[in-house]
N, C-alpha and C positions, 0 to 999 in steps of 0.2 A: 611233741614239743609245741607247747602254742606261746607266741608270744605274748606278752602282756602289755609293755610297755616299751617305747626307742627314743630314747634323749640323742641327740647329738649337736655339738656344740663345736663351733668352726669347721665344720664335714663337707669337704667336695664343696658342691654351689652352693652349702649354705654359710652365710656371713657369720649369725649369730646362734643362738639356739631355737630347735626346732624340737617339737615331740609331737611321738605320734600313739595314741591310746587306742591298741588295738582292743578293747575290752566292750568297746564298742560292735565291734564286729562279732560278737559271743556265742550272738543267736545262730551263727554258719560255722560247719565243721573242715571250710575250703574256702578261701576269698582269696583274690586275683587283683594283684596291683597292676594298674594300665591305667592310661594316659601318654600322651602322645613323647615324640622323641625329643630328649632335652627338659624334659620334667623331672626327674630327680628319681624314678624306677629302679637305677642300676646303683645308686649314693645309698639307699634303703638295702637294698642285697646287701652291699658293698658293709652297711654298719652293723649289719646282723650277721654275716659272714665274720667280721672283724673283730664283734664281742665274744661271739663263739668259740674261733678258731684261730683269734690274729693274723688272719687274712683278709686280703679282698675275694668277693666274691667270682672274681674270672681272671686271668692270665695279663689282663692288660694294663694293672694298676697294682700300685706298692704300697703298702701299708704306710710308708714313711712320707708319702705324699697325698696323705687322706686331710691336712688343714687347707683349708678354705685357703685359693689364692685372695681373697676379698677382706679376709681378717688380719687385723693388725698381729703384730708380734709379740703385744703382750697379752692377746685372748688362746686360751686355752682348748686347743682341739682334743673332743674325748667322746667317746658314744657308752652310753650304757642302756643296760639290755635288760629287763625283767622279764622273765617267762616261766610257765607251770610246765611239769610234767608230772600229771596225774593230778593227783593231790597237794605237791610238793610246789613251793615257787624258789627262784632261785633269782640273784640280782648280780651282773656284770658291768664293771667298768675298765672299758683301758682310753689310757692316753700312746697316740702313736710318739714316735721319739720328733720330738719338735721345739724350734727355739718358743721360748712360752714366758711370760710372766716370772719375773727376777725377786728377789725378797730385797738384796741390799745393791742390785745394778735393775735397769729397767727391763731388760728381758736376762735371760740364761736358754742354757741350752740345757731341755729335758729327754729324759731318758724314758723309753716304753714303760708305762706302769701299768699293773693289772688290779684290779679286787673282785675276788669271785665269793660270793655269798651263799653256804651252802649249809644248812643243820644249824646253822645260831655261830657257825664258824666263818671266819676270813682267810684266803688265800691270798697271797701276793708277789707270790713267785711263779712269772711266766710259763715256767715248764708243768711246775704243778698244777697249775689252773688247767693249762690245757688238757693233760692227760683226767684230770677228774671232770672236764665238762666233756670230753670226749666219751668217757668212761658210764658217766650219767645217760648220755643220748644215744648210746648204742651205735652213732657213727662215724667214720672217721670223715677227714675235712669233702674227699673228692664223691666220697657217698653223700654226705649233706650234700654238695653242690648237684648232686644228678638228679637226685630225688624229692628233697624239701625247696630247693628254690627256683634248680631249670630255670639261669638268667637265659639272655636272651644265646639263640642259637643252639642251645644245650639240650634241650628238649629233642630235636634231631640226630645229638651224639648218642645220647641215653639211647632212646630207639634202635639205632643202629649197633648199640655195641652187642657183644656176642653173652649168647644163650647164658655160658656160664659167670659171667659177669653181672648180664640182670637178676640170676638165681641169684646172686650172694648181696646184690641189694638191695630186693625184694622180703630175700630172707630175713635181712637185719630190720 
């Protein structure tokens, strides 16, 4: 899976929208996001973990609390995700459940939404999105997190965990 593209929009420390066009990086089949603590390294896992899997990407953060404390209540927190595998590209969007932008009062309270773009088709149903980008990537959430991203300290569990544990995530 490589990604392509990461929109996000009232996410963690960012206020407004940010994107990040990994397409740039094309010419390396491996790059390493670093920079120092409190730069926004674990908000990036955290929105690529979240379009993938509707999680964050480590045990210490909720999905329900991925909007920018910096953003107003009527800007809409949401990340979407473009990425290829193979030949194939695929586009994700979700909004986490957040008060948000109102049609006939000035804010409302919304509900988790998904769209997973897959074949010229749209998903919208949380369970189904995930079982078919699960399904596409060959891993389930705790194997992406050991393998593809190794936030911070992870890299040390991976190592450590047992023989037949790294066979079956090697394997996949």
């Amino acid at each position: 899976m490589r990604p392509l593209r990461l929109v996000m929009n009232a996410f963690g420390p960012y206020k407004g929208k940010v994107e990040i066009d990994f397409t740039q990086l094309a010419q390396s089949s491996l790059f390493l996001v670093s920079g120092p603590t409190g730069a926004g390294k674990t908000t990036i896992f955290d929105a690529i973990a979240y379009a993938l899997f509707d999680s964050a990407s480590g045990d210490s953060r909720q999905k329900d609390t991925f909007k920018s404390q910096f953003a107003k209540d009527t800007d809409l927190c949401y990340v979407e995700l473009e990425f290829a595998l193979g030949e194939k590209r695929y586009f994700i969007r979700r909004e986490p459940t957040q008060t948000g932008p109102g049609t006939r009062s000035k804010t409302k309270q919304i509900q988790s939404n998904v769209e997973f773009h897959k074949d010229g088709k749209v998903t919208t149903k949380v369970k189904e999105a995930n079982d078919e980008i699960q399904e596409i990537l060959g891993l389930t959430y705790d194997q992406f997190r050991q393998i593809v991203m190794l936030p911070q300290g992870s890299f040390k569990k991976m190592l450590e965990s047992n023989s037949g544990d790294k066979e079956i995530i090697f394997r996949n």
